[in-house]
C-alpha positions as CSV (number, residue, x, y, z in Angstrom):
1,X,-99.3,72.8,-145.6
2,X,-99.3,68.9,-145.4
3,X,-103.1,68.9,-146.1
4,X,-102.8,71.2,-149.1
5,X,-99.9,68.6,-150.5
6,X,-102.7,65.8,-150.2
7,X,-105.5,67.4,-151.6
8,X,-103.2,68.7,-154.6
9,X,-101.9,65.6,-155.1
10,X,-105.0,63.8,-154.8
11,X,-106.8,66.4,-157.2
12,X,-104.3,66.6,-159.7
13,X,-104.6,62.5,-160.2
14,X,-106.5,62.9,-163.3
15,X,-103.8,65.3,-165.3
16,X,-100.6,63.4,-164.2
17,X,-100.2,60.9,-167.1
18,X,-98.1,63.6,-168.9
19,X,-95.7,63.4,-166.3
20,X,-94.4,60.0,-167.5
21,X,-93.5,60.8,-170.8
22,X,-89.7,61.1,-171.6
23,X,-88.7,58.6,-169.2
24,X,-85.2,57.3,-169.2
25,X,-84.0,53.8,-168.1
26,X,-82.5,53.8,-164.6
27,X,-79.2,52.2,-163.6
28,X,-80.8,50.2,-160.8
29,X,-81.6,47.0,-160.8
30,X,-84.4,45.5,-159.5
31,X,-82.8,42.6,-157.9
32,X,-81.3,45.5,-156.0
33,X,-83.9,46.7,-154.0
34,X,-85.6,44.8,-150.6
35,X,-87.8,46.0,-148.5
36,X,-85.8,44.5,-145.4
37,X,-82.8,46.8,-146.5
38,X,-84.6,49.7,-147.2
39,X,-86.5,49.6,-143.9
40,X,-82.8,48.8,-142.4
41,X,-81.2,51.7,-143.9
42,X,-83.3,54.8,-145.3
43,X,-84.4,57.9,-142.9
44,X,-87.1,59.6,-145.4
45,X,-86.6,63.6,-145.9
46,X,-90.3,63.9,-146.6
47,X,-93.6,62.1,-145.4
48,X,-96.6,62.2,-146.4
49,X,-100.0,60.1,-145.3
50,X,-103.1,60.2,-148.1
51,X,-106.4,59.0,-145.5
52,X,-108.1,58.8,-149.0
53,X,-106.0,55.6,-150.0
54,X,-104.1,54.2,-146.6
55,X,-101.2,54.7,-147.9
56,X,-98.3,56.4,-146.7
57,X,-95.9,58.4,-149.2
58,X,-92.0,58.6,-148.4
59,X,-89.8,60.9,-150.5
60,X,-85.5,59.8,-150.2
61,X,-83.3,62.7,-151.3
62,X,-80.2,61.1,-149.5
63,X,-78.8,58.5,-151.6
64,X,-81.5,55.9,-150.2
65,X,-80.7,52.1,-152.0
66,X,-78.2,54.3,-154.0
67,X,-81.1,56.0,-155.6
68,X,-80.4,59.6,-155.4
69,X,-84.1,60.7,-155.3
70,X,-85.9,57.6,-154.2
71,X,-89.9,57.8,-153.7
72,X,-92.0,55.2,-152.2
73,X,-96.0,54.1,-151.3
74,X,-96.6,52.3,-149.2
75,X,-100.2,50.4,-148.1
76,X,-100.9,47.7,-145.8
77,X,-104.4,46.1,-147.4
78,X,-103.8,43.2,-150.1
79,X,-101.3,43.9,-152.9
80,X,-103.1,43.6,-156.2
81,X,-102.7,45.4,-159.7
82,X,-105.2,47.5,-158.8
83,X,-103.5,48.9,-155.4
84,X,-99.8,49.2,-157.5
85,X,-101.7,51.2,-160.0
86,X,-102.7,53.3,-157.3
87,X,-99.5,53.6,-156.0
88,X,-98.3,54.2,-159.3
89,X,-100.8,57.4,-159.6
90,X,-99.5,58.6,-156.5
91,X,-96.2,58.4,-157.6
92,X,-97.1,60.3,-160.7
93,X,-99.2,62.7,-159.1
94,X,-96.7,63.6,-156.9
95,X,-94.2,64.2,-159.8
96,X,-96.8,66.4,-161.2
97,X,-96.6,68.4,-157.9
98,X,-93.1,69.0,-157.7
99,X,-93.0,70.2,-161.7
100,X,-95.8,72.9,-160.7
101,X,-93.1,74.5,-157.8
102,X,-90.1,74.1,-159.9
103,X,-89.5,76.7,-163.0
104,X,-87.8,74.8,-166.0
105,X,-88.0,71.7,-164.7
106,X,-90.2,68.9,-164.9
107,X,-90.5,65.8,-162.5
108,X,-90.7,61.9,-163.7
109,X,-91.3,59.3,-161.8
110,X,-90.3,55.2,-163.0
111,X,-91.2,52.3,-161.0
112,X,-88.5,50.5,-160.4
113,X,-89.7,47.5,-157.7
114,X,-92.4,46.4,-155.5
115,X,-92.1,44.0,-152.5
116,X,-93.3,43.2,-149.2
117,X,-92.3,42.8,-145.9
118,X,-94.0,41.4,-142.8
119,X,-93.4,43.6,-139.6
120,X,-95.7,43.1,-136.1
121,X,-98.1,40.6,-137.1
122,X,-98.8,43.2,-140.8
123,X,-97.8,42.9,-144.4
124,X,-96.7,46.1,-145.5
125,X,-96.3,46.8,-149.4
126,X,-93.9,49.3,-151.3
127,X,-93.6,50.7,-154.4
128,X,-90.2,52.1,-155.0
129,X,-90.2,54.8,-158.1
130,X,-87.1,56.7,-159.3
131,X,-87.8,60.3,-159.3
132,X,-86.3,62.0,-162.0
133,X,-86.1,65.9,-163.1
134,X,-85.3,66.7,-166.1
135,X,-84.4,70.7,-167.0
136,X,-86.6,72.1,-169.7
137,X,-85.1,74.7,-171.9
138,X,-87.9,77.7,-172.9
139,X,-89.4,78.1,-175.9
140,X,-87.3,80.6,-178.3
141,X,-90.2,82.7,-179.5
């Protein structure tokens, strides 16, 4: 099941981007979010590891940060725009995921923070999205 999940979510990379549309600002701030407290505090209902990038994919649904659906990447090679844009596609690929197993609703994810933390000698980087889901009415036709 886990290695259908990956391969979906790596496949479905390329038709994500409409999953971002109709994104609403969070309540969260930024300054908010840590690294050291979320590795303090959240237990993650859902893991995921994607070989094809490093990187290890955690999915929140208990109240994590006070996020109610929290998602985060994270990687351990060198942070740079191009690895938080990966993140970011994992993020949104996942979002795309979710919508396909859900009727009427669609999934959205919004970055809300990066940081890093330094933990046995390695820097570990995380991406912290909001995911959203938003109830889609059907088409009166």
């Amino acid at each position: 099941m886990k290695t259908n999940l990956l391969t979906t979510v790596a496949a479905s990379m390329l038709f994500a981007c409409a999953s971002t549309a109709d994104i609403t600002k969070t309540t969260v701030q930024e300054n908010t979010i840590s690294a050291k407290e979320y590795v303090e505090t959240c237990e993650p209902t859902e893991r995921y590891f994607v070989r094809q990038f490093n990187a290890k994919v955690f999915r929140h649904t208990n109240d994590c940060l006070d996020i109610d659906d929290l998602l985060t990447v994270v990687w351990t090679t060198e942070m740079t725009p191009q690895s938080i844009q990966g993140a970011k596609l994992m993020a949104i690929a996942y979002a795309a995921h979710l919508t396909r197993q859900q009727v009427d609703t669609s999934s959205y994810v919004m970055l809300l923070a990066t940081d890093t933390f330094h933990h046995e000698g390695m820097n570990y980087h995380i991406c912290f999205f909001h995911l959203r889901h938003k109830k889609e009415t059907p088409d009166a036709s």
